[in-house]
C-alpha positions as CSV (number, residue, x, y, z in Angstrom):
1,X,99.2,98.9,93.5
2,X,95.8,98.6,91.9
3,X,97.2,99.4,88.2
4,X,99.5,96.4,88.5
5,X,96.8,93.7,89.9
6,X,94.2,94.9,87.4
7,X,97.4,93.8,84.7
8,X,98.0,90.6,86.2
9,X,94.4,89.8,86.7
10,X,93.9,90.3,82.8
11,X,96.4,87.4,82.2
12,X,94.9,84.1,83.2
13,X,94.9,81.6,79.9
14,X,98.1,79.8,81.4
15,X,96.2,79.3,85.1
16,X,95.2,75.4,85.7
17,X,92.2,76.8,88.2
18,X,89.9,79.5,87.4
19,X,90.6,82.6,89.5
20,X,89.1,82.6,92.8
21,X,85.0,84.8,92.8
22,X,86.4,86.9,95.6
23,X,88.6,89.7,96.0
24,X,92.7,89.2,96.6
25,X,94.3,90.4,99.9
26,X,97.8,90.6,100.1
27,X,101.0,91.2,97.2
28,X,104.0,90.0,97.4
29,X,107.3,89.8,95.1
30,X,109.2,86.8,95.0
31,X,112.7,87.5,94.5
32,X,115.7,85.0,93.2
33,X,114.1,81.9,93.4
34,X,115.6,78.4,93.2
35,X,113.1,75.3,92.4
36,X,115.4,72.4,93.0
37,X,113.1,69.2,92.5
38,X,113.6,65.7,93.4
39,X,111.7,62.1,92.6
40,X,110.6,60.4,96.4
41,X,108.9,57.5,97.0
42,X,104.8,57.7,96.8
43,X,104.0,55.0,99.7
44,X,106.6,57.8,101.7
45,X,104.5,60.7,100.8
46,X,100.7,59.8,101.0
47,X,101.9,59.0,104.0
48,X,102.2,62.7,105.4
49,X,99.2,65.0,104.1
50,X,95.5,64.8,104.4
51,X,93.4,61.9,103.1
52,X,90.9,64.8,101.0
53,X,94.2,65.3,99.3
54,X,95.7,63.3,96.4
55,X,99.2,62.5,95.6
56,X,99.6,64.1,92.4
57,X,102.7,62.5,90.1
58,X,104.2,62.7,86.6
59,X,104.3,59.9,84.3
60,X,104.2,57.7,87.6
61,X,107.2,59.6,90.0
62,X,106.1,61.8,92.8
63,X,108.0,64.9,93.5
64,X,109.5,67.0,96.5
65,X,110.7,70.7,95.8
66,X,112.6,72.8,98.0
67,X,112.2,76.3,97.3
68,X,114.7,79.2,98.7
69,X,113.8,82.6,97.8
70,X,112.9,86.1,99.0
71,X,109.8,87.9,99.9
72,X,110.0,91.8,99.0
73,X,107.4,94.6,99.2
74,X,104.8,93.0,101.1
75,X,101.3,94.7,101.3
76,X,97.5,94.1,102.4
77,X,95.4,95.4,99.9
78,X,94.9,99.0,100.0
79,X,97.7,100.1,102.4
80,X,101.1,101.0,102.4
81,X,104.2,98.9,103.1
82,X,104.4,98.0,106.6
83,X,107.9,99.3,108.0
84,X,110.4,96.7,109.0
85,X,107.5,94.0,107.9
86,X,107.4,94.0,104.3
87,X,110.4,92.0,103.3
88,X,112.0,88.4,104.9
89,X,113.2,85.5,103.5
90,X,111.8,82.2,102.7
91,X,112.7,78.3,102.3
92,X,110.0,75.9,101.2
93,X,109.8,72.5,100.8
94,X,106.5,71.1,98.9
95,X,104.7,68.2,97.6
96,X,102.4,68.3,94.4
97,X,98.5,67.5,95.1
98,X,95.1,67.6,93.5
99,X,92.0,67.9,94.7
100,X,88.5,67.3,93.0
101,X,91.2,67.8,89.7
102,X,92.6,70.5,90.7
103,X,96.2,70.8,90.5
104,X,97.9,72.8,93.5
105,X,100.8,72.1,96.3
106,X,101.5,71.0,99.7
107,X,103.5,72.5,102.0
108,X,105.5,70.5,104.6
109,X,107.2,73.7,106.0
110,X,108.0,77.0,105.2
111,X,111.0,78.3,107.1
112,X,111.2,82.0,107.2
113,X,113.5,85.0,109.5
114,X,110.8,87.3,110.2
115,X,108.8,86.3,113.3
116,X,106.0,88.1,113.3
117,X,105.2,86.1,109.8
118,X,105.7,82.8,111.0
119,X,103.5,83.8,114.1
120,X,100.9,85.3,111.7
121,X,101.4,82.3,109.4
122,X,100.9,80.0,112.0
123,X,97.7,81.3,113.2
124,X,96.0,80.7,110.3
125,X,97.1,77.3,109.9
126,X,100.3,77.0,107.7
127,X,103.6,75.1,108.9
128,X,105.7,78.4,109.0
129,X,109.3,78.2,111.5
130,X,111.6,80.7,112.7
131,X,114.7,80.2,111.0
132,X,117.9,81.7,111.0
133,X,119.0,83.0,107.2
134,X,120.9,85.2,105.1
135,X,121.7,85.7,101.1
136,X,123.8,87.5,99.3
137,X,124.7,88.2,95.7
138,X,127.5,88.5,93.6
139,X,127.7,89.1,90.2
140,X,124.8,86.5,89.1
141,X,125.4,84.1,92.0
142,X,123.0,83.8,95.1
143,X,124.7,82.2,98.8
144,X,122.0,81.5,100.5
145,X,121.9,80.0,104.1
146,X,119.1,78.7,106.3
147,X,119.1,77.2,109.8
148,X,115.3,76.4,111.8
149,X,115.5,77.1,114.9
150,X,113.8,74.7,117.7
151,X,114.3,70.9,117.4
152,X,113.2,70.1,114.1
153,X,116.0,69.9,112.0
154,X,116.1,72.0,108.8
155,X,119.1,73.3,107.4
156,X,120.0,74.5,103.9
157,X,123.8,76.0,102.7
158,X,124.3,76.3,99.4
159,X,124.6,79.1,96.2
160,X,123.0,79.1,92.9
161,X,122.8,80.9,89.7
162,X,121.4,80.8,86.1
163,X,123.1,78.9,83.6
164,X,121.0,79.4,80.1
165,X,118.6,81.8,78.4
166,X,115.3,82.4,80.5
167,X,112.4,80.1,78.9
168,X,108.8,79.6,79.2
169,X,108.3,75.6,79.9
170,X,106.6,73.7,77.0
171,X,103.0,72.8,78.4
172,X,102.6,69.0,78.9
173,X,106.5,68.8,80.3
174,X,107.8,68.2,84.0
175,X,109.2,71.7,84.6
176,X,105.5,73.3,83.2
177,X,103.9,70.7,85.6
178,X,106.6,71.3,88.6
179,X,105.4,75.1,88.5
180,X,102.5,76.1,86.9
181,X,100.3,75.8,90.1
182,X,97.8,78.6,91.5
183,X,96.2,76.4,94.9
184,X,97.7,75.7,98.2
185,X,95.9,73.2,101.1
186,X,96.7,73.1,104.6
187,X,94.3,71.6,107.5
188,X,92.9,73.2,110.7
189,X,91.7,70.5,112.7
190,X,90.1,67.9,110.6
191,X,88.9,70.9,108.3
192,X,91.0,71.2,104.7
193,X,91.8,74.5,103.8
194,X,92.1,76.2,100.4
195,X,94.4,79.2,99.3
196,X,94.6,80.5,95.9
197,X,97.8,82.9,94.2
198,X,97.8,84.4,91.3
199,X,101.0,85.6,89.0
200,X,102.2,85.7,85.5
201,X,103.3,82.6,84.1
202,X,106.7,81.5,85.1
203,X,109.9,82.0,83.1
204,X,112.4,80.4,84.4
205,X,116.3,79.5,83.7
206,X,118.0,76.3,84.2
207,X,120.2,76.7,86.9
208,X,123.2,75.3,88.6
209,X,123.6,75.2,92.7
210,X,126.1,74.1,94.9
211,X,124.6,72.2,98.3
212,X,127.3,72.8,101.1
213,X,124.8,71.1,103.6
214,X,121.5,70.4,103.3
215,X,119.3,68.8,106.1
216,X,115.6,69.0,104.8
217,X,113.7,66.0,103.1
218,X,114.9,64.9,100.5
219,X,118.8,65.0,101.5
220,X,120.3,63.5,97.8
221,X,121.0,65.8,94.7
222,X,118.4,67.8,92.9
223,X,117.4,66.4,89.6
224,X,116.2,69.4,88.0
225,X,117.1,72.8,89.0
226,X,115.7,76.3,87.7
227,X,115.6,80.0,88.6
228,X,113.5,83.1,88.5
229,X,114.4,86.1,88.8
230,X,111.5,87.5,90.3
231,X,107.4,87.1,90.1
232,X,104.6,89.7,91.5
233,X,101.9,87.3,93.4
234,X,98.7,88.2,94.4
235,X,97.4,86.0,97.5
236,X,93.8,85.2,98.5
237,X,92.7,84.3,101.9
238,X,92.5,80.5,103.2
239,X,88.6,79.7,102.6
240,X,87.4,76.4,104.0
241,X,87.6,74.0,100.7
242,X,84.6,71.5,100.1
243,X,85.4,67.8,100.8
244,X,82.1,66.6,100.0
């Protein structure tokens, strides 16, 4: 584990903040991802994060993206996998912030299956719900279903596969500026939080999915949509962020 994070930690020219001055805790790998993104309306948004925060947009337009994927070999720092802990699946659906210039995301929710991660999620402050899910795979195409349990509605049924060449976005264009974020905020309280990730830059495909039924927010069609097959993330504790 520690040959592979002193790798990754030699690669940071494409990050858009510096790496954090303390050390990572926990490694993931993200597995089949789909980044299906979608313009809203900024009066909408600002609306529903904290005031610290700012709306960050593209050439004017303000984004939601809804992110299914899986989470595979799961580790704290310096121990083994954890049995019957280590893997889950995952649904996210995100906004795009900055703070003090920094770009970075916010999440709304993050739905996963594994209890025991959306309890330990939840205590430290991020929106994570129990949700019942599955995927499969055949051949190159991902069915992936997810239901949130409780009465907050949030439902996603659908499949999705790659559909060109895998490509490293151009810098400067809206899939580089959709992706290429290392910071997360949440709030405790009236405290802002700050987590940082780190991976390799993404490479991603574009892709095509099929929405059987899809009761998040947004609830139209995705204007872009693009796939990874799979990223190795280092994570770094929440740290109280500066709002001075």
């Amino acid at each position: 584990m520690v040959d592979f994070a002193e790798g990754l930690l030699q690669k940071t020219d494409h990050r858009t903040a510096p790496l954090p001055n303390h050390e990572w805790r926990l490694t993931q790998r993200w597995d089949h991802l789909l980044f299906m993104h979608f313009p809203v309306s900024k009066e909408l948004l600002n609306k529903h994060f904290p005031a610290p925060l700012e709306l960050d947009t593209f050439e004017g337009e303000a984004w939601i993206g809804i992110i299914p994927f899986s989470v595979n070999d799961m580790r704290v720092r310096g121990l083994p996998k954890i049995p019957f802990f280590h893997s889950y699946l995952e649904l996210n659906v995100r906004t795009y912030v900055k703070h003090k210039g920094v770009p970075g995301v916010y999440f709304f929710s993050l739905d996963a299956d594994h209890l025991p991660v959306v309890l330990g999620a939840r205590a430290v402050s991020l929106p994570y719900f129990k949700a019942e899910m599955s995927m499969s795979i055949e051949n190159r195409r991902i069915t992936y279903f997810s239901k949130r349990k409780g009465k907050t509605p949030g439902i996603f049924r659908g499949s999705y596969q790659p559909i060109s060449e895998p490509f490293l976005p151009d810098k400067g264009s809206l899939t580089h500026w959709f992706l290429e974020r290392y910071v997360l905020w949440t709030e405790k309280g009236k405290a802002l939080l700050r987590g940082d990730i780190h991976h390799e830059r993404w490479e991603v495909s574009e892709a095509e999915v099929n929405i059987e039924e899809m009761k998040l927010p947004p609830t139209d069609t995705p204007l872009y949509v693009h796939y990874c097959p799979s990223r190795r993330v280092l994570m770094w504790p929440l740290k109280p962020e500066d709002t001075n």
